[in-house]
Structures are given as C-alpha cells and as structure tokens.
N, C-alpha and C positions, 0 to 999 in steps of 0.2 A: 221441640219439646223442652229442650234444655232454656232455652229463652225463656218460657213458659216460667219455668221450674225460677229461672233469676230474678225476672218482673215480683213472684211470688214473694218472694225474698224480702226483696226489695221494698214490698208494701208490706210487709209486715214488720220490717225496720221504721220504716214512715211511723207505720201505726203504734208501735211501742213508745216513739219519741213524745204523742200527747197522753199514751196513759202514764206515762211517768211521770209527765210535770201537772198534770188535772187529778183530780179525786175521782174521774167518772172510769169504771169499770170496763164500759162498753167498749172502750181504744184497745184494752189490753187483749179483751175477747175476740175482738176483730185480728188484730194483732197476732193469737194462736188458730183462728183460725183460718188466717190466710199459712200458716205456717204449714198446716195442716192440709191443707191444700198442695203447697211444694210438695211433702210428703206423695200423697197421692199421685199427683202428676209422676213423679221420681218412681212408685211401683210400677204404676202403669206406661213409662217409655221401657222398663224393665222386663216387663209382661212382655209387651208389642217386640224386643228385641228380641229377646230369646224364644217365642212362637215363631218369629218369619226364620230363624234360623235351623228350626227343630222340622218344621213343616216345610223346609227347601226338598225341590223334587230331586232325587237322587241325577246323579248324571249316566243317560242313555248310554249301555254298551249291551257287546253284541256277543261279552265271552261272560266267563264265567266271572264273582265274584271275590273266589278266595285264590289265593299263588298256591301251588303245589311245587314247589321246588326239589328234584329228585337228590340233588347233590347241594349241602347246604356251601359247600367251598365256591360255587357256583357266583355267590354274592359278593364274595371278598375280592373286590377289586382292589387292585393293588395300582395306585397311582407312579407312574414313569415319568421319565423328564420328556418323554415326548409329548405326554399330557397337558403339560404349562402351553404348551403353543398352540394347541388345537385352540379354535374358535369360539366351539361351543362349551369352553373351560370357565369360561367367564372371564379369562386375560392373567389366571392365579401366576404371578411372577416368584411371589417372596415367599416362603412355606412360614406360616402362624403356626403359631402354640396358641391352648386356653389361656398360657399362662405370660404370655404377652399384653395378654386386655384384646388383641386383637377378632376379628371375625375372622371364617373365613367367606369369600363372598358367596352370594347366592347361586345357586346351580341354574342354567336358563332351560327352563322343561317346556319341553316341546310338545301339542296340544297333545298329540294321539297319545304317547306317556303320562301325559295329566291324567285324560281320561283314565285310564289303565289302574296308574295310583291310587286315586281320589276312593278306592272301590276294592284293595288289597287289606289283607289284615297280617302280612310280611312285619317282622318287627324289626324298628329302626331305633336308633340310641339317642339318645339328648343327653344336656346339662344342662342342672340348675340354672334360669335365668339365662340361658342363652340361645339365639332367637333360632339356631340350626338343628334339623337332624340328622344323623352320618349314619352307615354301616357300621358295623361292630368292627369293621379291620381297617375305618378309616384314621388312616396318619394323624390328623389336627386332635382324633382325641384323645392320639397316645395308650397312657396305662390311668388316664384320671377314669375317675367313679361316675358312671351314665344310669341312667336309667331304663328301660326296655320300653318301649311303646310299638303295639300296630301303628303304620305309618297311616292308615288313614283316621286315627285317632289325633295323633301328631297332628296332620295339617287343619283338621277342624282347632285344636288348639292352636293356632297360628305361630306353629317350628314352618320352618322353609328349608330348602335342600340344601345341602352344602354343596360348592363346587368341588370340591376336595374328592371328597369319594362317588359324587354325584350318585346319591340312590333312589331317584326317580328312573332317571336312563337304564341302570343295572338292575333294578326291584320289573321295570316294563319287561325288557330284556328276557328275564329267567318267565319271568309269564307267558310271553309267546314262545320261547323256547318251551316251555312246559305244556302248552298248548298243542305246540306242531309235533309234540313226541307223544 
C-alpha cells in the first residue's frame, strides 16, 4: 500500500510541474487530486491495519484469564549471580542501568508462558521510550520513575521482557502456582 501511497505522490509532483509553468488549471486539479488519492490510500492501509489487529483471534487456553496472585512478594524475583549463567538468561554478563543508554536484553519466553502471558492482566512497569517491561523489584530499573501497565496491555503495545527480572517466566509461574492452589 505504501508503494501505492509513493507512486501517488509522485504523480502528483509530475503533475504540479505543468500547472505551474501552463495557465491551464486542469494540471493543478489533477495534481490535488491525486494527492488526495495518497490521502485516501494512507486512511485506508490505516483502517486495514488496525481492524486485522483489533479482530486477532485471542490465543486458545485452557485456564483461566486473570492471575490471582495470593502473595504479591511472590513476583519480586530477585536476580542472583547464579542467574548470569543460566541459559535461559539470555547470556546477561554486565548488569545495565537506564542510565547507561544501555538495554537490557530480551527475555527468551517460552511458548507455554507466552500463551499464559498474552492473557494476564498482572501489572508490569516500563519506561518512557524504552522497548522493555520488568517487575516492580526488577534491578535494571533501580529507583527511576515507571509506569504501571497490565502486561498484556504492555505486549500489545510492543514492551518485550526483560531478561533481567524475566517477567513472563515469573508472571506464568505464580499463575500455575495460583491455579494448582
């Protein structure tokens, strides 16, 4: 669509070049309403995107949809230095600050946790402009100022895990734990 949207453009640049140098009206008309046209195209890939994403079939689970969490300390994982070496760390060697410019890396969520997440309304913390979400007791984001988000708000806004506190594995976690009590 976006091709669409340049070609459009682009003839309507054409077209302005002979109403400006001719007296004939008709180049300039042509000229807005191909522009007009871009326009159009531009609402409606706009339209088209945000309906396939509004209209996405939720994803199939077999439990409930909210976390009941009986013990909120439950969630405050507390990162160890045996944590750096595990696998599924994502390889975190150096510990980042916000205030580095640094990330920290993504958390690698594994499917049955996806699903689990995707479907919680458990709240997860961000930063301004920063593509992570953590647990409120995660390290990386210190004592700086976050914001509160359900996590499955979060990931529809495209936040991704932090490996840090990893709060997809620890948000799954207290779910089944929540579930089998």
């Amino acid at each position: 669509m976006l091709y669409i949207v340049l070609l459009l453009v682009l003839a309507a640049l054409g077209l302005l070049v002979p109403a400006l140098t001719t007296s004939q009206h008709v180049w300039a008309w042509l000229s807005v309403g191909a522009s007009g046209a871009a326009a159009f195209v531009l609402v409606l890939d706009w339209w088209l995107r945000r309906r396939s994403t509004d209209d996405r079939p939720a994803a199939p689970t077999a439990v409930s949809t909210t976390a009941v969490v009986a013990d909120p300390s439950d969630l405050d994982h507390q990162v160890s230095a045996d944590d750096h070496d595990r696998p599924d760390q994502g390889g975190v060697d150096t510990p980042v600050s916000p205030d580095q410019g640094i990330e920290p890396p993504e958390e690698d969520t594994d499917a049955a946790d996806l699903l689990i997440v995707t479907d919680l309304t458990a709240e997860v913390r961000v930063l301004d402009e920063r593509p992570r979400y953590h647990l409120a007791a995660c390290s990386w984001l210190g004592s700086r100022a976050s914001l509160a988000l359900p996590v499955d708000e979060a990931r529809r806004l495209g936040f991704t895990p932090c490996a840090t506190c990893r709060p997809d594995n620890t948000l799954a976690e207290a779910h089944r734990t929540s579930i089998d009590s």
